[in-house]
PDB file of the backbone (N, CA, C, O) and the ligand in Angstrom, with CONECT records:
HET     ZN  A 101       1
ATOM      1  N   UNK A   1      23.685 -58.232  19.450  1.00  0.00           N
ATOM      2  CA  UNK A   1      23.628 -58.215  20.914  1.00  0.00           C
ATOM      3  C   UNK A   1      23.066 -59.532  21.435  1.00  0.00           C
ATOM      4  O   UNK A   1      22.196 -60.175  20.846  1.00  0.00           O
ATOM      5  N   UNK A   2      23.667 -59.900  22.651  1.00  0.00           N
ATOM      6  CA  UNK A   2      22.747 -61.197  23.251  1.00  0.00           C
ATOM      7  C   UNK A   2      21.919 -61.040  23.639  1.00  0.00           C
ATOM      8  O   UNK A   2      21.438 -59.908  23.700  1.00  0.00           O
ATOM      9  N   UNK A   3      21.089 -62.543  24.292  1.00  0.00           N
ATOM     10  CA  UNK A   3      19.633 -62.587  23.969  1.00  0.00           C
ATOM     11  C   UNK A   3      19.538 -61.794  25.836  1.00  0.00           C
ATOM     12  O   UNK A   3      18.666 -61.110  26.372  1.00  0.00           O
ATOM     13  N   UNK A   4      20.817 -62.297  26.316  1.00  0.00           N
ATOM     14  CA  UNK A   4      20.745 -62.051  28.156  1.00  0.00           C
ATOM     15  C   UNK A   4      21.852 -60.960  28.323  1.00  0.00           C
ATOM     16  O   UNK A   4      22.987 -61.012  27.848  1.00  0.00           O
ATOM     17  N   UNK A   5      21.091 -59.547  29.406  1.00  0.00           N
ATOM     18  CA  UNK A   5      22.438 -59.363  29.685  1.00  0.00           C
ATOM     19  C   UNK A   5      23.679 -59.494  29.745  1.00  0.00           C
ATOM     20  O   UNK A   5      23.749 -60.703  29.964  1.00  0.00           O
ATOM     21  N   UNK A   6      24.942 -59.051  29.702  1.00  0.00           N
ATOM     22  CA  UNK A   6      26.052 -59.498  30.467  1.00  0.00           C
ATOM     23  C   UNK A   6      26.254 -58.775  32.231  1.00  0.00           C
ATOM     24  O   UNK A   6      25.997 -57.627  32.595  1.00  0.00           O
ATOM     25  N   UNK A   7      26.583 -59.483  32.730  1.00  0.00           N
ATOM     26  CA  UNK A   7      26.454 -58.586  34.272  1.00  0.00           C
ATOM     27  C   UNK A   7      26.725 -57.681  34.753  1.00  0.00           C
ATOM     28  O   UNK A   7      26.343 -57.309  35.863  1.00  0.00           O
ATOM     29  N   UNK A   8      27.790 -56.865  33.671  1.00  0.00           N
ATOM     30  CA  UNK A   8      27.802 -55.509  33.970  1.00  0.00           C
ATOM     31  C   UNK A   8      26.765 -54.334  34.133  1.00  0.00           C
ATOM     32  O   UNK A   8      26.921 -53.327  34.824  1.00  0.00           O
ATOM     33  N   UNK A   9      25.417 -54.742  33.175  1.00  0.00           N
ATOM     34  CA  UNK A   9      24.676 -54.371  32.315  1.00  0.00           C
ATOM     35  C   UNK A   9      23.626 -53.802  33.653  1.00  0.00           C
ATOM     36  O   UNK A   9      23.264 -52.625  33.649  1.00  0.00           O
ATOM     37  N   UNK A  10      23.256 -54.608  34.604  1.00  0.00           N
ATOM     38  CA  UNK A  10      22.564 -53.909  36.285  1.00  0.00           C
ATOM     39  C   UNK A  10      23.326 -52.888  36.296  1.00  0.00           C
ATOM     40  O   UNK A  10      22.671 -51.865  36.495  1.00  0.00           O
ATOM     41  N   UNK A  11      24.605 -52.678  36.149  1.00  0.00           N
ATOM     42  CA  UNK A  11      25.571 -51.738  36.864  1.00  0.00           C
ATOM     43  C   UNK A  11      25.515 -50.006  36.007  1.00  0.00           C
ATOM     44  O   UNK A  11      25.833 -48.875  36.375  1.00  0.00           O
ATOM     45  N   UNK A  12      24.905 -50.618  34.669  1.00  0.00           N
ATOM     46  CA  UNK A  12      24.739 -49.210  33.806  1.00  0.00           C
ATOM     47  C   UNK A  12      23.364 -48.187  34.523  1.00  0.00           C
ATOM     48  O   UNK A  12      23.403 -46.958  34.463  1.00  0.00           O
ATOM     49  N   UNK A  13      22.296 -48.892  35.127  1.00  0.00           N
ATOM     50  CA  UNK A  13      21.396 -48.370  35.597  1.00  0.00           C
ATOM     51  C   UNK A  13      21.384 -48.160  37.087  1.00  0.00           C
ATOM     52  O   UNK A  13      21.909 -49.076  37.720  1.00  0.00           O
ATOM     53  N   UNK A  14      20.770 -46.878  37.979  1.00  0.00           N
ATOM     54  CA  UNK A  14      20.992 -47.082  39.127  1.00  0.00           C
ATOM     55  C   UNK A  14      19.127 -46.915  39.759  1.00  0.00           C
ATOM     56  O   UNK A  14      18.042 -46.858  39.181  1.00  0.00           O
ATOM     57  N   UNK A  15      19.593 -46.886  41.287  1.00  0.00           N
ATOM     58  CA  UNK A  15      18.204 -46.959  42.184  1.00  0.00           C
ATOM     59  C   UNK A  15      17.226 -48.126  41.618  1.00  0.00           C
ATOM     60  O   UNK A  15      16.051 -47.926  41.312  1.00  0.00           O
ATOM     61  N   UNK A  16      17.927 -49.437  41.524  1.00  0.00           N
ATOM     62  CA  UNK A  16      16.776 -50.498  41.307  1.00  0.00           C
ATOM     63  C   UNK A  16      16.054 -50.535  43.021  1.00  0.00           C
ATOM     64  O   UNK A  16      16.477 -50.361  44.164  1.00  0.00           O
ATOM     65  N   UNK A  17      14.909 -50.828  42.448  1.00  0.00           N
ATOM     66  CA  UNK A  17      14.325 -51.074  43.965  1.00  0.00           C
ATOM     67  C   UNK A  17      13.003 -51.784  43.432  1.00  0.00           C
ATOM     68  O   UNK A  17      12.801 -51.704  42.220  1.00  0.00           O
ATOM     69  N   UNK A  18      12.105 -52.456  44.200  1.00  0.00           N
ATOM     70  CA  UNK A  18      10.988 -53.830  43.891  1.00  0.00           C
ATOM     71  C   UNK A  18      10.283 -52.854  43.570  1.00  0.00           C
ATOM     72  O   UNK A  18      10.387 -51.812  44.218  1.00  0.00           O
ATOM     73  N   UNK A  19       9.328 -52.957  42.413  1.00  0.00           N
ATOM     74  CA  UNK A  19       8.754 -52.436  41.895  1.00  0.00           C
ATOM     75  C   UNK A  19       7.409 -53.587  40.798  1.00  0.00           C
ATOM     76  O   UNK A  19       7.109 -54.770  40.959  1.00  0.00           O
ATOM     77  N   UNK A  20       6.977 -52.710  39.900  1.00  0.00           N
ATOM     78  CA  UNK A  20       6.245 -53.142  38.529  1.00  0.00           C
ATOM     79  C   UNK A  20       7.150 -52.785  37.526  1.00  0.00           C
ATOM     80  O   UNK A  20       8.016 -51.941  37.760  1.00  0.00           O
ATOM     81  N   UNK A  21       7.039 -53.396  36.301  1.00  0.00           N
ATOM     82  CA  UNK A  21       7.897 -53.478  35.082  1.00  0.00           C
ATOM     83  C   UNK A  21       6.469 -52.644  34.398  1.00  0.00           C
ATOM     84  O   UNK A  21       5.282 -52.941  34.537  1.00  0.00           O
ATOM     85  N   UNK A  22       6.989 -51.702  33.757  1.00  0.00           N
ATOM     86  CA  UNK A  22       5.935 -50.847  33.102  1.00  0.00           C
ATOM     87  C   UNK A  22       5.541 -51.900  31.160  1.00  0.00           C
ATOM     88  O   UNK A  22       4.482 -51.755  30.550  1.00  0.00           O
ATOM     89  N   UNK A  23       6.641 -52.757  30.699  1.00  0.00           N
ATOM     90  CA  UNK A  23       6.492 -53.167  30.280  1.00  0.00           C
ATOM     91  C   UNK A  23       6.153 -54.855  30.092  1.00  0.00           C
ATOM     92  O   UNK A  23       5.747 -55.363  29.047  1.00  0.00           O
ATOM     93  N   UNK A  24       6.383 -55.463  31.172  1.00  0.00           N
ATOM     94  CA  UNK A  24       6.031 -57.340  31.614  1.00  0.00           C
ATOM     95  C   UNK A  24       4.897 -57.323  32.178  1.00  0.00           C
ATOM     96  O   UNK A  24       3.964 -58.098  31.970  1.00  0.00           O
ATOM     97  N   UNK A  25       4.959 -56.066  33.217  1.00  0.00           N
ATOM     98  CA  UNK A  25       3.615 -55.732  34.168  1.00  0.00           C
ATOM     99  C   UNK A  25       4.309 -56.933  35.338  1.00  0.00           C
ATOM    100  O   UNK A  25       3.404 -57.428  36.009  1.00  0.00           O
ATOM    101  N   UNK A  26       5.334 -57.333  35.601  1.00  0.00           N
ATOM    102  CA  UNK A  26       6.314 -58.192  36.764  1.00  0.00           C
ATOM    103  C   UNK A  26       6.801 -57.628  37.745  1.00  0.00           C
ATOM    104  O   UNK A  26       7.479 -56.607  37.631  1.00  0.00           O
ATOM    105  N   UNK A  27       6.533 -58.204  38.899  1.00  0.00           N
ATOM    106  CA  UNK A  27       6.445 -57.073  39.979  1.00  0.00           C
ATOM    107  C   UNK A  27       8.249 -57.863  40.214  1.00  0.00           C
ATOM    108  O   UNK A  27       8.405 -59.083  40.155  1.00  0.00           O
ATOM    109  N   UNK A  28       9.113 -57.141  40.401  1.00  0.00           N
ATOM    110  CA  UNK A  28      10.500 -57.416  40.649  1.00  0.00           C
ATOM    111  C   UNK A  28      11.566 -56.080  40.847  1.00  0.00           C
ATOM    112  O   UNK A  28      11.424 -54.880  40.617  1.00  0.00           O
ATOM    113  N   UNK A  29      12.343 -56.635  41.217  1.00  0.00           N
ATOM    114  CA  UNK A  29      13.667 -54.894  40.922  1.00  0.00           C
ATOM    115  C   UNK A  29      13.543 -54.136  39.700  1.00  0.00           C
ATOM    116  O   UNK A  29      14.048 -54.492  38.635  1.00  0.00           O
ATOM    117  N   UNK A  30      12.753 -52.913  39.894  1.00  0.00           N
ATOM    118  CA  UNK A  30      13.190 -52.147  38.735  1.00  0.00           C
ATOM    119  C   UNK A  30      13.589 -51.264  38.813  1.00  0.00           C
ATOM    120  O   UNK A  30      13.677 -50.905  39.987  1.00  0.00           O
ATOM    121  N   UNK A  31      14.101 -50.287  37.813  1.00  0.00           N
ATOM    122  CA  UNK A  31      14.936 -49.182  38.051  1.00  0.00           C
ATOM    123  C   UNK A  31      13.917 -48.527  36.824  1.00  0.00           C
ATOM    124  O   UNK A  31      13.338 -49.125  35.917  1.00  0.00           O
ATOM    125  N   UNK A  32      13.932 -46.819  37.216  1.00  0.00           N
ATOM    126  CA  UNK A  32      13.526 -45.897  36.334  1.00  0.00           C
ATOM    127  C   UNK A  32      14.324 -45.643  35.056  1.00  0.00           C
ATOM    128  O   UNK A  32      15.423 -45.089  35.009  1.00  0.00           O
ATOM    129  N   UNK A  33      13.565 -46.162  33.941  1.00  0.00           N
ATOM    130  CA  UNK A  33      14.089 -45.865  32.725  1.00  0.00           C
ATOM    131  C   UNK A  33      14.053 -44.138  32.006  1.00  0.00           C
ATOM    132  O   UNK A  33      14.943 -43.489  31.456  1.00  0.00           O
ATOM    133  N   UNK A  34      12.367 -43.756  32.368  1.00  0.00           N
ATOM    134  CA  UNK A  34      12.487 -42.526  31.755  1.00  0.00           C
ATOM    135  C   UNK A  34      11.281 -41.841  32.339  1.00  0.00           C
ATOM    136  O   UNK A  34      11.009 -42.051  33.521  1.00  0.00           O
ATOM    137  N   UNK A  35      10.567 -41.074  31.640  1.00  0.00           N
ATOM    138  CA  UNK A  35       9.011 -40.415  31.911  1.00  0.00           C
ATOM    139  C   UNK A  35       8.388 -40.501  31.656  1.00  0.00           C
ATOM    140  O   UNK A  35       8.640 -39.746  30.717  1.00  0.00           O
ATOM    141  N   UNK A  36       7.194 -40.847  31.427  1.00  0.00           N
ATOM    142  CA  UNK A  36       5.971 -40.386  30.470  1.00  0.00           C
ATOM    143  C   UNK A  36       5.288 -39.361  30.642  1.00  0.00           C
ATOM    144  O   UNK A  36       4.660 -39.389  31.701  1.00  0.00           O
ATOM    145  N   UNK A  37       5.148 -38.443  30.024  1.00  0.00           N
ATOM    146  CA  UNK A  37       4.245 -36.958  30.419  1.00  0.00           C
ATOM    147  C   UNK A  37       2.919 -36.679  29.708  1.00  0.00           C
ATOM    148  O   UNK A  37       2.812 -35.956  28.717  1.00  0.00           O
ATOM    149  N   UNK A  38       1.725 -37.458  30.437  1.00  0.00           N
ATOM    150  CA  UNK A  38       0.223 -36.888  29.560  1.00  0.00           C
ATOM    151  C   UNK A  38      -0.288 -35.903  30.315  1.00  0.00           C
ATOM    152  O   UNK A  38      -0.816 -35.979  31.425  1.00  0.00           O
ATOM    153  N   UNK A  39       0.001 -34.546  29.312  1.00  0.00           N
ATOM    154  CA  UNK A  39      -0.853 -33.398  29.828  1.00  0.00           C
ATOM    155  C   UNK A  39       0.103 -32.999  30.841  1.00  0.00           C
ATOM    156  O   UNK A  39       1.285 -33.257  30.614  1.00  0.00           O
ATOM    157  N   UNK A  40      -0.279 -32.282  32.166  1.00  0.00           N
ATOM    158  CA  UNK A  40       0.161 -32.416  33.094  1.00  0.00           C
ATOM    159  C   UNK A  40       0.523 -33.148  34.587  1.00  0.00           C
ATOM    160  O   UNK A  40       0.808 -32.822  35.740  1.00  0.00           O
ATOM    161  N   UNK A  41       0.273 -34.599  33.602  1.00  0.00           N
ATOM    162  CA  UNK A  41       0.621 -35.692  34.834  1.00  0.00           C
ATOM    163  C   UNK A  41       1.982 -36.572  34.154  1.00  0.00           C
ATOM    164  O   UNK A  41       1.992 -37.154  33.070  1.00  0.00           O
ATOM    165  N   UNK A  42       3.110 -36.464  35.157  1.00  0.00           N
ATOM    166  CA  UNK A  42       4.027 -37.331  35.207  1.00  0.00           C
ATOM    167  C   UNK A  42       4.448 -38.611  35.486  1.00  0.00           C
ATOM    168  O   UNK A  42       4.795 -38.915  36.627  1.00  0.00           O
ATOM    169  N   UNK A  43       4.456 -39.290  34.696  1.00  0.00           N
ATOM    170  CA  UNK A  43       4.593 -40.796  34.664  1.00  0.00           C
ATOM    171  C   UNK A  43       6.280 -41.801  35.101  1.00  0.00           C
ATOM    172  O   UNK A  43       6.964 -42.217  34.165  1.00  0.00           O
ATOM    173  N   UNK A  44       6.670 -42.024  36.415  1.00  0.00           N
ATOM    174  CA  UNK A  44       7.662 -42.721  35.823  1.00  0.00           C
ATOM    175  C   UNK A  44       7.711 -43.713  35.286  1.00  0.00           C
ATOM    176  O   UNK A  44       6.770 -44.476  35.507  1.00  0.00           O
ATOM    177  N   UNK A  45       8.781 -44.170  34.360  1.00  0.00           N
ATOM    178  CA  UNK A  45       8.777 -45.303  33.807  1.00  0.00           C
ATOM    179  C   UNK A  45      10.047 -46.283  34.630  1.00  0.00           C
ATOM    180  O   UNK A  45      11.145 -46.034  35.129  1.00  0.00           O
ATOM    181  N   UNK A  46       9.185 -47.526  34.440  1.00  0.00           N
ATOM    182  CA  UNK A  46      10.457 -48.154  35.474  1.00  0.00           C
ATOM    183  C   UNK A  46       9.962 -49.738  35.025  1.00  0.00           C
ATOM    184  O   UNK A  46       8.864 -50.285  35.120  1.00  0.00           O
ATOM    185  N   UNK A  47      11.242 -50.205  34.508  1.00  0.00           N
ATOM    186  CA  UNK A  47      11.722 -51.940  33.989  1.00  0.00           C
ATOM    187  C   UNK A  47      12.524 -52.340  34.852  1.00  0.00           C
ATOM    188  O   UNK A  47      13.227 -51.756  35.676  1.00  0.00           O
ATOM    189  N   UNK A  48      12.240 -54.163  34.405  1.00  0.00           N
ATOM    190  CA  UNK A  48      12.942 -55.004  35.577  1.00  0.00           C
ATOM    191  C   UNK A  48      14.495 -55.083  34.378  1.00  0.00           C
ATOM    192  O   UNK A  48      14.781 -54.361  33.424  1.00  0.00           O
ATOM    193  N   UNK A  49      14.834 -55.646  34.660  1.00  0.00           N
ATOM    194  CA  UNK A  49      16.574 -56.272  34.382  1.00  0.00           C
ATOM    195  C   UNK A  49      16.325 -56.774  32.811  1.00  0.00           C
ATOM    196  O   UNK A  49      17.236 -56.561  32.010  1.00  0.00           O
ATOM    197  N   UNK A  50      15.268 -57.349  32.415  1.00  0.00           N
ATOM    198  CA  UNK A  50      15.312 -58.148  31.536  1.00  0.00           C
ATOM    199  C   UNK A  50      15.071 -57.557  30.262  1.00  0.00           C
ATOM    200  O   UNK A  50      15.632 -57.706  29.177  1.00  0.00           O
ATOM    201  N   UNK A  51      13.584 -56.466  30.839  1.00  0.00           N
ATOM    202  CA  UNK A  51      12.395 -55.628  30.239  1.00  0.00           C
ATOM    203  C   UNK A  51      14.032 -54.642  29.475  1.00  0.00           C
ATOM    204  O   UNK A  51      14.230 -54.625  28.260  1.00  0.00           O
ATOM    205  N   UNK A  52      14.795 -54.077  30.286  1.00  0.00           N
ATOM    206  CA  UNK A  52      15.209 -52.898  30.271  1.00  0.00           C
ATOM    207  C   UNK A  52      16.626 -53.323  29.425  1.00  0.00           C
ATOM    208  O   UNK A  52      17.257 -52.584  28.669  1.00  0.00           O
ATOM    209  N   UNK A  53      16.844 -54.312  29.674  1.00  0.00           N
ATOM    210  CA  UNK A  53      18.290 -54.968  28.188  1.00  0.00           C
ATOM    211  C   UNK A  53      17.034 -54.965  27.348  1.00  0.00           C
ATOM    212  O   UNK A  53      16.994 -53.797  26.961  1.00  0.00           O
ATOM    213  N   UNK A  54      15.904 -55.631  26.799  1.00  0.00           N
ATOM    214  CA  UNK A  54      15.385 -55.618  25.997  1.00  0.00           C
ATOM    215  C   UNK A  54      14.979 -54.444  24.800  1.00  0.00           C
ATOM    216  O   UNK A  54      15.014 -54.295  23.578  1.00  0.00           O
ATOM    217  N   UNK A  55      14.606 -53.786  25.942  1.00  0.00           N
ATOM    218  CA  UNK A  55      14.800 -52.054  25.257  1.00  0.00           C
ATOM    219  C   UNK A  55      15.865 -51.443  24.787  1.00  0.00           C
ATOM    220  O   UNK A  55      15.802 -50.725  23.789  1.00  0.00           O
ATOM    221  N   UNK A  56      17.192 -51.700  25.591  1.00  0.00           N
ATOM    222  CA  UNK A  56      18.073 -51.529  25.075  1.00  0.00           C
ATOM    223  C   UNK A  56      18.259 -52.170  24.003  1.00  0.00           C
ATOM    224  O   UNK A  56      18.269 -51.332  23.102  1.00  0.00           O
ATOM    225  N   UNK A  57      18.437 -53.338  23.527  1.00  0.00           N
ATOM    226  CA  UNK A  57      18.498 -54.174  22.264  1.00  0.00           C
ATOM    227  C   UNK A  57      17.451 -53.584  21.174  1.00  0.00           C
ATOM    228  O   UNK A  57      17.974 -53.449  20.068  1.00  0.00           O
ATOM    229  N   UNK A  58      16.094 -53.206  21.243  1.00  0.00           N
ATOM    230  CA  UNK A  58      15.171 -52.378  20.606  1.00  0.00           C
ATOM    231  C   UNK A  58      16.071 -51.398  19.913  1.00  0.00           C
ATOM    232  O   UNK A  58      16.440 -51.517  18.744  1.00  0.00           O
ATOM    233  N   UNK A  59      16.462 -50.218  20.894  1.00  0.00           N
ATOM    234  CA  UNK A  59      17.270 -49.217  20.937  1.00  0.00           C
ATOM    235  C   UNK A  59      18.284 -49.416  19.732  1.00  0.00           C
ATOM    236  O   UNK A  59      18.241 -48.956  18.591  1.00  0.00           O
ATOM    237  N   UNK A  60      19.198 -50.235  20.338  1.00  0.00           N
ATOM    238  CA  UNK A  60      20.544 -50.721  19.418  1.00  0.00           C
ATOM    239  C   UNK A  60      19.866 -50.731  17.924  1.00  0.00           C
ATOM    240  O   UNK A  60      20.053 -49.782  17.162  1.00  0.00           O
ATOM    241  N   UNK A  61      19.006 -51.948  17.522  1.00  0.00           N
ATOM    242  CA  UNK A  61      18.101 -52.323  16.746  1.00  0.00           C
ATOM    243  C   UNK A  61      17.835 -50.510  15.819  1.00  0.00           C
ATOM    244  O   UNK A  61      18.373 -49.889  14.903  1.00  0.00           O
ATOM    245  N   UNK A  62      17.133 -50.390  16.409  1.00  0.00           N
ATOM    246  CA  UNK A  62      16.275 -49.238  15.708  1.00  0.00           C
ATOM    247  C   UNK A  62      17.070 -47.960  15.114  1.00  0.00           C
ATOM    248  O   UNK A  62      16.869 -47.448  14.013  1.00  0.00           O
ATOM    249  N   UNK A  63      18.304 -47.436  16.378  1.00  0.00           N
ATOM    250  CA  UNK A  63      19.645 -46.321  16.134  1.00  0.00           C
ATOM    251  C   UNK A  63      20.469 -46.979  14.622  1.00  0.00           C
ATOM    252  O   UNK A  63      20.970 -46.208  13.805  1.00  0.00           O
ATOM    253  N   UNK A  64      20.497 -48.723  14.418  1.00  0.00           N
ATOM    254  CA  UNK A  64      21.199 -48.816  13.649  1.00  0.00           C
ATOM    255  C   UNK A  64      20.560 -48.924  12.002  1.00  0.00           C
ATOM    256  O   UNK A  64      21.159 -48.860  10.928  1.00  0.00           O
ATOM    257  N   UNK A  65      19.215 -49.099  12.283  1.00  0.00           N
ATOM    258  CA  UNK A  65      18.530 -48.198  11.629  1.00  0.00           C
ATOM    259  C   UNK A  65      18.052 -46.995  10.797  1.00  0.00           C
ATOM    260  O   UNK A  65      17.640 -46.888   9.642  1.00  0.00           O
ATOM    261  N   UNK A  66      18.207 -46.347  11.553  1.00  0.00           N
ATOM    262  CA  UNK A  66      18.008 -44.523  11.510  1.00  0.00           C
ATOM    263  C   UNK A  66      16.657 -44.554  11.917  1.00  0.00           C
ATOM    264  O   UNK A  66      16.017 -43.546  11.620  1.00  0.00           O
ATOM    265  N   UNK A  67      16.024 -45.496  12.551  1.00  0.00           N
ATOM    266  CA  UNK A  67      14.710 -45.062  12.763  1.00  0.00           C
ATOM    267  C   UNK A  67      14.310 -44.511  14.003  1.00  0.00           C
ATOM    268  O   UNK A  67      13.134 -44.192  14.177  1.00  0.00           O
ATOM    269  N   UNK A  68      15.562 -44.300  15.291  1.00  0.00           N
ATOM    270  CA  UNK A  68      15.450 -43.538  16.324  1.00  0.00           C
ATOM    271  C   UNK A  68      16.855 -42.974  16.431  1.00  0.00           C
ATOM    272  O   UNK A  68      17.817 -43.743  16.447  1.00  0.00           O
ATOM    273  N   UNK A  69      17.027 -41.491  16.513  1.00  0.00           N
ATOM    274  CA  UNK A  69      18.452 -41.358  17.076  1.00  0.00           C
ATOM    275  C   UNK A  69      19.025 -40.442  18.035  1.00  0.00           C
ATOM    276  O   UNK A  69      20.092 -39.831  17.976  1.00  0.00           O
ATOM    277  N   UNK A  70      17.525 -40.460  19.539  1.00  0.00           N
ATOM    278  CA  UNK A  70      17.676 -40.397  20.304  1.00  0.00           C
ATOM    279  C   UNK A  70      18.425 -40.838  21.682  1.00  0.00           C
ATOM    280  O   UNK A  70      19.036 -41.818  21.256  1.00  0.00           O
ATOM    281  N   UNK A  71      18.685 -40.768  22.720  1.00  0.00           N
ATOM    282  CA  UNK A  71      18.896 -41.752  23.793  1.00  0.00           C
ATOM    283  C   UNK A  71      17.716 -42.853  24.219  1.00  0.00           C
ATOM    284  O   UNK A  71      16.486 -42.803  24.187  1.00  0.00           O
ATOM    285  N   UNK A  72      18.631 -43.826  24.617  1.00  0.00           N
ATOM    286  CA  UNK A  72      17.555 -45.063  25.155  1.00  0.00           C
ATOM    287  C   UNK A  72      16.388 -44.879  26.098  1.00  0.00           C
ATOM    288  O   UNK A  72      15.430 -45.643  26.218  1.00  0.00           O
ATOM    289  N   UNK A  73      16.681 -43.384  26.963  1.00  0.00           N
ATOM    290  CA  UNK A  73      15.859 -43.334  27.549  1.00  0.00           C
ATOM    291  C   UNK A  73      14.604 -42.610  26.794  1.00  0.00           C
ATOM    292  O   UNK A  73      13.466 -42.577  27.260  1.00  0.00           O
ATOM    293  N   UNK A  74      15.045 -41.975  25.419  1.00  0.00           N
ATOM    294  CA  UNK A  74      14.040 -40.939  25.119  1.00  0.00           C
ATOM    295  C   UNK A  74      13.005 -41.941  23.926  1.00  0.00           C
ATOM    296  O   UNK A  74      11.959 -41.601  23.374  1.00  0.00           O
ATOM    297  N   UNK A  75      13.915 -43.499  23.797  1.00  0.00           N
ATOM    298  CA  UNK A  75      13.247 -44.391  23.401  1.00  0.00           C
ATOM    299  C   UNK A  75      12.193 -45.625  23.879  1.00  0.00           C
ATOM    300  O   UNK A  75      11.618 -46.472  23.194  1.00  0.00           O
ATOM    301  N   UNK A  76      12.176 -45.359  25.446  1.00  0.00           N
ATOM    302  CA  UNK A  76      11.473 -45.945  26.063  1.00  0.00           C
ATOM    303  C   UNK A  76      10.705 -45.136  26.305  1.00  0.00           C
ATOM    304  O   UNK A  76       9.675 -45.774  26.523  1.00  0.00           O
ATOM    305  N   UNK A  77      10.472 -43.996  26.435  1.00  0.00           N
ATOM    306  CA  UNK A  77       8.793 -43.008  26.580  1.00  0.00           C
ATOM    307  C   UNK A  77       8.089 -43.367  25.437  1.00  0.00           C
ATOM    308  O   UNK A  77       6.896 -43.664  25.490  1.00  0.00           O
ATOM    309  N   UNK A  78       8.951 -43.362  24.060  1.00  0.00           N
ATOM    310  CA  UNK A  78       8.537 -43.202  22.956  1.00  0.00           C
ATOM    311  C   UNK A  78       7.331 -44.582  22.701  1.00  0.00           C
ATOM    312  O   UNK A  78       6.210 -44.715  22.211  1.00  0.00           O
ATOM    313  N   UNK A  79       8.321 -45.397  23.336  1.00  0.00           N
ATOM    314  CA  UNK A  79       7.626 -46.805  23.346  1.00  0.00           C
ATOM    315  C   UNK A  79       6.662 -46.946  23.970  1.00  0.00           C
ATOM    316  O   UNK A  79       5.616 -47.184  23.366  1.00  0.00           O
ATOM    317  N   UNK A  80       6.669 -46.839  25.525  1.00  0.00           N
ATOM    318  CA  UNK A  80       5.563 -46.525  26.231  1.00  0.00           C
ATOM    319  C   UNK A  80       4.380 -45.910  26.058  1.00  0.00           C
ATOM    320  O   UNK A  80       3.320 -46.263  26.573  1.00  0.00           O
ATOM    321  N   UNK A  81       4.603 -44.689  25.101  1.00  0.00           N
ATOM    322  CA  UNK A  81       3.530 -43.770  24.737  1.00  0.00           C
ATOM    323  C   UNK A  81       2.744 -44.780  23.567  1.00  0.00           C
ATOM    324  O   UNK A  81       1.540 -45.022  23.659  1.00  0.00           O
ATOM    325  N   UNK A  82       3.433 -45.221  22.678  1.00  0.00           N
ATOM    326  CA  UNK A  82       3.214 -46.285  21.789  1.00  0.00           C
ATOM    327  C   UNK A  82       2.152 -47.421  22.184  1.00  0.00           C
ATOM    328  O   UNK A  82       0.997 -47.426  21.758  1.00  0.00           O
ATOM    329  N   UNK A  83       2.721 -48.442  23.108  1.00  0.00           N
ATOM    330  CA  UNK A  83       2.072 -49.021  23.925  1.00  0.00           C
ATOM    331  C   UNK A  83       0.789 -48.523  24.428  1.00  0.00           C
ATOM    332  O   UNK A  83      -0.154 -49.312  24.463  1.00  0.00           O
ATOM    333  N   UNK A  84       0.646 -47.407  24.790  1.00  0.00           N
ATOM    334  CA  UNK A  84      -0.351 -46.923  25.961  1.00  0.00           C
ATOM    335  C   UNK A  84      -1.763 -46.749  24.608  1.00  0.00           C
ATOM    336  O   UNK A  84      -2.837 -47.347  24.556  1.00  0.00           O
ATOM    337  N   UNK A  85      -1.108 -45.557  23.533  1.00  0.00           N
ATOM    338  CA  UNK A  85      -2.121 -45.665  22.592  1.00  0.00           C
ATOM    339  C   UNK A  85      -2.790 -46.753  21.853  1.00  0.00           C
ATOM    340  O   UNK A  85      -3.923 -46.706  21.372  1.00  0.00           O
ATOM    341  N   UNK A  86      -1.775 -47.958  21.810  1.00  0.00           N
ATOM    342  CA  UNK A  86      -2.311 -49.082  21.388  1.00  0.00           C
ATOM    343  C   UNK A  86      -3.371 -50.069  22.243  1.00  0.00           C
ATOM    344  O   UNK A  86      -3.998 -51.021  21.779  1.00  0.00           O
ATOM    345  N   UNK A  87      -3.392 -49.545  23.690  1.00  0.00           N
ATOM    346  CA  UNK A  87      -4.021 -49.958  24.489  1.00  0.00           C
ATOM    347  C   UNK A  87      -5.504 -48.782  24.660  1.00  0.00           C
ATOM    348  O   UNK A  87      -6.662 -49.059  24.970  1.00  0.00           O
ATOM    349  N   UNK A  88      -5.132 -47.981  24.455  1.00  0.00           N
ATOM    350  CA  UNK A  88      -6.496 -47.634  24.630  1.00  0.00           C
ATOM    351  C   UNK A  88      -7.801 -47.360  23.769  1.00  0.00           C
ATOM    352  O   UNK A  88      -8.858 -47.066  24.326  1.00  0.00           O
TER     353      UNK A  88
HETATM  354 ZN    ZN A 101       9.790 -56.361  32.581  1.00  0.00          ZN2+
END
């Protein structure tokens, strides 16, 4: 996969709107990737353009693998949750 989108690639995701990148922490257009759910608080998750091909490429990466063989979106919580524990 390339390193940049191709321009179709905005068009796979919808409701971008200015936001935070849950993963750059870049305040720009993002669109909701997935959820995060701790306990009973709901988290959306939401990447800019760049964050969110990146994940996808992760995704690609990892499915061809066998080490995820979920959807992309159920691989960005996964990540997130990942992230979050590594942070705290
Ligand atoms: Zn980002």
């Amino acid at each position: 996969m390339d390193r940049n989108p191709p321009a179709e690639f905005y068009h796979r995701y919808t409701g971008w709107k200015f936001g935070t990148c849950f993963k750059c922490e870049r305040t720009s257009q993002v669109t909701t990737i997935g959820e995060l759910t701790v306990g009973s608080v709901a988290v959306q998750l939401a990447a800019c353009l760049a964050c969110t091909w990146k994940l996808e490429r992760l995704h690609h990466d990892a499915r061809a693998t066998s080490l995820h063989t979920g959807t992309a979106a159920a691989f960005a919580v996964a990540y997130a949750s990942a992230r979050r524990e590594l942070a705290a």
